[in-house]
C-alpha positions in Angstrom: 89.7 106.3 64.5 87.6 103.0 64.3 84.2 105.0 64.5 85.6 107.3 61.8 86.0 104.4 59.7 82.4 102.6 60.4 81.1 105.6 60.3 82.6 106.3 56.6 80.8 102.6 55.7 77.9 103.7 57.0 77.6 106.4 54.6 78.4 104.3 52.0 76.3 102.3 52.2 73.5 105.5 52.0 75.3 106.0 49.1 74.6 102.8 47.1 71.1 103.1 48.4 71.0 106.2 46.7 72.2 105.1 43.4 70.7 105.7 40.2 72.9 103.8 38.2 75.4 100.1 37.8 78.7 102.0 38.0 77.7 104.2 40.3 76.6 101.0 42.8 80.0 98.7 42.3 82.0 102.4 43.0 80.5 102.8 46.0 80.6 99.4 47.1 84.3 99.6 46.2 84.4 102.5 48.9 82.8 100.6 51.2 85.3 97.8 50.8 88.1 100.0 50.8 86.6 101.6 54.7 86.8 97.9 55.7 89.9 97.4 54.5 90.6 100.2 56.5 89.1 99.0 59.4 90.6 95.4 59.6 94.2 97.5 59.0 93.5 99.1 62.2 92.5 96.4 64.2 95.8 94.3 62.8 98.0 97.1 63.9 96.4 97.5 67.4 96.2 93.8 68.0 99.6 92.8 66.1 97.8 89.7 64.5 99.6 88.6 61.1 96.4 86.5 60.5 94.7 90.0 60.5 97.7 91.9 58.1 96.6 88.6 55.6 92.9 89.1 55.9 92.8 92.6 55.3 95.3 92.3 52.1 93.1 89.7 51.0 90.3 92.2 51.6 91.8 94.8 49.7 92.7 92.8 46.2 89.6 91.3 46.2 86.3 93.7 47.2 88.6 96.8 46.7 90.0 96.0 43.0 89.5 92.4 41.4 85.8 92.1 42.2 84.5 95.5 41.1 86.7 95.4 38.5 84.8 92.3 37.2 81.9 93.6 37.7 82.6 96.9 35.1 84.0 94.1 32.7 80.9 92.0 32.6 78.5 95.8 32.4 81.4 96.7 29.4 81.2 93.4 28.0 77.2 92.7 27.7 76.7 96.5 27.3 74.1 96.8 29.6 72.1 100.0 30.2 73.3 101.9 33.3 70.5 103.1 34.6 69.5 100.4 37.6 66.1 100.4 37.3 64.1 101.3 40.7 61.1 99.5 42.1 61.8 102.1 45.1 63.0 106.3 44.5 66.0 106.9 45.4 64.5 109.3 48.5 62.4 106.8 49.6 65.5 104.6 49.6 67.8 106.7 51.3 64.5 107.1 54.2 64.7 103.5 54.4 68.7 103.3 54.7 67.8 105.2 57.8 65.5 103.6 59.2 67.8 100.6 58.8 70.2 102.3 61.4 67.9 103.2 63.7 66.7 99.8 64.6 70.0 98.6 64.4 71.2 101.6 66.6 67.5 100.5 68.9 68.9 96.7 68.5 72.0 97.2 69.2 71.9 99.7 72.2 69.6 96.2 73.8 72.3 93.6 73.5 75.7 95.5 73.8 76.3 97.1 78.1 76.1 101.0 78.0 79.7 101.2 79.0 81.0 99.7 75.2 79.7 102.6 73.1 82.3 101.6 70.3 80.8 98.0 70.3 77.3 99.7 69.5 78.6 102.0 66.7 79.7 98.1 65.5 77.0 96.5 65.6 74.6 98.9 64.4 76.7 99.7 61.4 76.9 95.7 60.3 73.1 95.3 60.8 72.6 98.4 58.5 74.8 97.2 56.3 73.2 93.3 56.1 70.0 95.1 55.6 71.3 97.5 53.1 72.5 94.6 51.2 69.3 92.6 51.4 67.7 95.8 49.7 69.5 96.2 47.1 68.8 92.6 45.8 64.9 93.0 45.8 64.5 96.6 44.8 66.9 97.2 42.1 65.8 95.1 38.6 68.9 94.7 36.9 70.6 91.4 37.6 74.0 92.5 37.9 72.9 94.1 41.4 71.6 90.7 42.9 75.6 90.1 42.8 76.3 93.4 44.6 73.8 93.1 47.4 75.0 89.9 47.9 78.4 91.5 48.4 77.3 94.5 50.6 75.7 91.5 53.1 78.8 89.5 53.0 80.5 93.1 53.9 78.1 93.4 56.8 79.1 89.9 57.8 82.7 90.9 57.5 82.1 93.7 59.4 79.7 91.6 62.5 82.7 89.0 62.7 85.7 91.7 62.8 83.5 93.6 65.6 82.6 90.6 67.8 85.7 88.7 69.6 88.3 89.7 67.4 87.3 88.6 64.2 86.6 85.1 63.0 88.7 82.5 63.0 91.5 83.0 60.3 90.4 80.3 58.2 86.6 80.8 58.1 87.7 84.0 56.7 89.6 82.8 54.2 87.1 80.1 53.3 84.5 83.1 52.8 86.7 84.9 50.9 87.2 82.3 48.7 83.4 81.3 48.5 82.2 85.3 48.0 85.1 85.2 45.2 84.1 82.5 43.6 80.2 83.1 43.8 81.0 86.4 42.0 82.6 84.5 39.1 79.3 82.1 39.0 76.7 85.1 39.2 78.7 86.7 36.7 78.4 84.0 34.3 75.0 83.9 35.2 73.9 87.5 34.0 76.3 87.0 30.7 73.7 83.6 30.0 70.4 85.9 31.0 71.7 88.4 28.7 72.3 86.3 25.6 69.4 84.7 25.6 66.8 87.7 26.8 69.2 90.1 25.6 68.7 92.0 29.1 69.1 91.9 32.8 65.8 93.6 34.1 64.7 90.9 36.3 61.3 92.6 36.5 60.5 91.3 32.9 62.3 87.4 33.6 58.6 87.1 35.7 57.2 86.4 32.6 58.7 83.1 32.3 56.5 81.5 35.2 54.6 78.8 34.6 
């Protein structure tokens, strides 16, 4: 059931690759969130942890349904175009997302033992993930989506520490919870500022103001 589930992130992640537009990008990284909910549910129930039960709610009101929701208000609010803007097609992008789990799958198969195939799927799914997120930030032009990639990492993290020893420790995870949350609040700020003064997001045009 666990591969079923990273798997499902996986392809969620393709999926945000793949997107042409803002809303389409915070829905699927609301899927993705909602897989790792999924995932750290799992884990809690196999393991019994109460620390995990409280990680994964947290999981779930933040990345699942307070974070993207703030991130439609701020699109509604500054009505911003919803096309994304692409320095890279969205085939070429989907190639890349591919590429991105094969050398994590390569990576992966180097560090894990052959006898922990489940520890692989892991590990190569929160590398792609990371890298996917990493992406995002430098080849999508609206500002909005330096918040998300910086999300879809974070998720990748998530996903690395929940894989690895059982998780983090409970309160690292809350502390990162709390910092991603907060961080979202600032960045959203952020593109309300770039927008009332520029009266856009496209990051490709803010190169202008070099000196």
């Amino acid at each position: 059931m666990e591969t079923l589930v990273i798997t499902a992130v996986i392809l969620c992640t393709y999926f945000m690759c793949a997107a042409r537009r803002i809303t389409t990008l915070v829905r699927g990284f609301a899927m993705q969130s909602f897989f790792l909910f999924a995932y750290a549910l799992l884990r809690a129930l196999t393991e019994n942890s109460v620390e995990l039960y409280v990680v994964a709610g947290l999981l779930f009101a933040l990345k699942v349904i307070a974070i993207p929701y703030s991130l439609d208000r701020i699109c509604v609010k500054i009505r911003v175009n919803d096309n994304l803007g692409l320095f890279m097609n969205t085939q070429l992008s989907l190639i890349l997302a591919l590429a991105f789990t094969y050398c994590s799958w390569i990576f992966s198969k180097m560090i894990v033992p052959v006898q922990d195939p489940g520890m692989a799927v892991a590990l190569t799914a929160s590398f792609t993930v990371v890298m996917a997120g990493l992406f995002i930030m430098v080849f999508r032009m609206k500002a909005v989506t330096q918040t998300v990639g910086l999300l879809v990492m974070e998720n990748g993290i998530f996903l690395l520490g929940s894989s690895i020893a059982g998780g983090l420790p409970f309160f690292v995870e809350i502390a990162v919870f709390m910092d991603v949350f907060v961080s979202v609040i600032i960045l959203n700020i952020f593109v309300y500022r770039i927008n009332k003064l520029f009266t856009h997001i496209d990051v490709a045009k803010l190169t202008r103001l070099k000196g």
